[in-house]
N, C-alpha and C positions, 0 to 999 in steps of 0.2 A: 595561439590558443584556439583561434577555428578550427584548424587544421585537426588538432584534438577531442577537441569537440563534435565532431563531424557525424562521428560513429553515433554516438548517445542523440546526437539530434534526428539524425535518421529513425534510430531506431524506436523514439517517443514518438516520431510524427506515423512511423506504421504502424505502432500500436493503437493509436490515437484515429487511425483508419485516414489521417490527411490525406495519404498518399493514395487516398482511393476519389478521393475527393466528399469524403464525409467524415468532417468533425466528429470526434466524441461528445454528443449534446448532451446525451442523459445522464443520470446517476449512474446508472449500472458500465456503461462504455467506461465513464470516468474513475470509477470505481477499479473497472478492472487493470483501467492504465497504469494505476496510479500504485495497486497490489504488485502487478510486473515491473514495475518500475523500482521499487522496491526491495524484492528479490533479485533484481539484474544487479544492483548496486550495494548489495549487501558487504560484501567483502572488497569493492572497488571504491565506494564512495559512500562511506558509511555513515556518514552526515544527511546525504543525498536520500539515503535511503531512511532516513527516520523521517524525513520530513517528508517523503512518499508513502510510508507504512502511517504518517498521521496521520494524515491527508485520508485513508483510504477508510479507515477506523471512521474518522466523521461520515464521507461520503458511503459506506455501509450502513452506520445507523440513521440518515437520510435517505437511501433507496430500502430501509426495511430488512435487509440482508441479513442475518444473525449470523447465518452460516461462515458468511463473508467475512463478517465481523467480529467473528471468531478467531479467524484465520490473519485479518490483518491485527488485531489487538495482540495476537500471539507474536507476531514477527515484529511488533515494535518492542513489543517487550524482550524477543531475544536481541533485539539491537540496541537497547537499552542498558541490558547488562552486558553484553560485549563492549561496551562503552565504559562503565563505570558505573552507571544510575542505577545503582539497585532499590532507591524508592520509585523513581520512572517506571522499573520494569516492574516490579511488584503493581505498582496499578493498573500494567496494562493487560498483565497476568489476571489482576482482576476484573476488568474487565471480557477479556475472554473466555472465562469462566462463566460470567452473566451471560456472554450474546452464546456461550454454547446451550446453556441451559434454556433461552428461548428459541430452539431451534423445532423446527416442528417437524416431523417425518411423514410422509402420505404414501 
C-alpha cells in the first residue's frame, strides 16, 4: 500500500513546499495545496478530493480569498454531484455564487 501511495505523497509534500524545506504555514500555501490536491484527485480518488475541495472552501473564506472561494466551492460542488449529492452540490453552487459576487476587481 506504500508503494502506492508513494506517488501522491511526494507529490502533496512538493506542493506543500516540504521538499524545499518550508512547510505550507499560511492560509493561502494551504489553500492552494489543498485546491491542487483536489483537482489532482478528481477523477482518481474522488472521495480524496471532496475532502480536499472542503478543506480549501473553509481555508479560502479564512485567508479572505472570494476568488479562490469561488473556485473551490465550484469544484466541490461539481464533485458533489459526480457523486450523487445533488443537495451537497447545490450548496456549494451556492456558495460559489456568494464568494463570486464578493469578488472585487482593481
Amino acid at each position: 500500500m506504500l508503494i502506492r501511495s508513494l506517488p501522491i505523497l511526494l507529490f502533496t509534500a512538493g506542493l506543500s513546499g516540504m521538499l524545499k524545506g518550508q512547510p505550507a504555514t499560511d492560509a493561502g500555501d494551504r489553500l492552494e495545496t489543498a485546491f491542487s490536491l483536489a483537482q489532482r484527485f478528481l477523477t482518481t480518488h474522488p472521495d480524496s478530493a471532496a475532502i480536499y475541495a472542503a478543506s480549501a472552501v473553509q481555508l479560502a473564506r479564512e485567508a479572505g480569498n472570494a476568488r479562490r472561494g469561488a473556485d473551490a466551492a465550484l469544484l466541490a460542488g461539481d464533485i458533489a454531484a459526480r457523486a450523487g449529492r445533488a443537495k451537497e452540490a447545490l450548496a456549494y453552487y451556492g456558495k460559489a455564487w456568494e464568494s463570486a459576487g464578493s469578488i472585487t476587481y482593481t
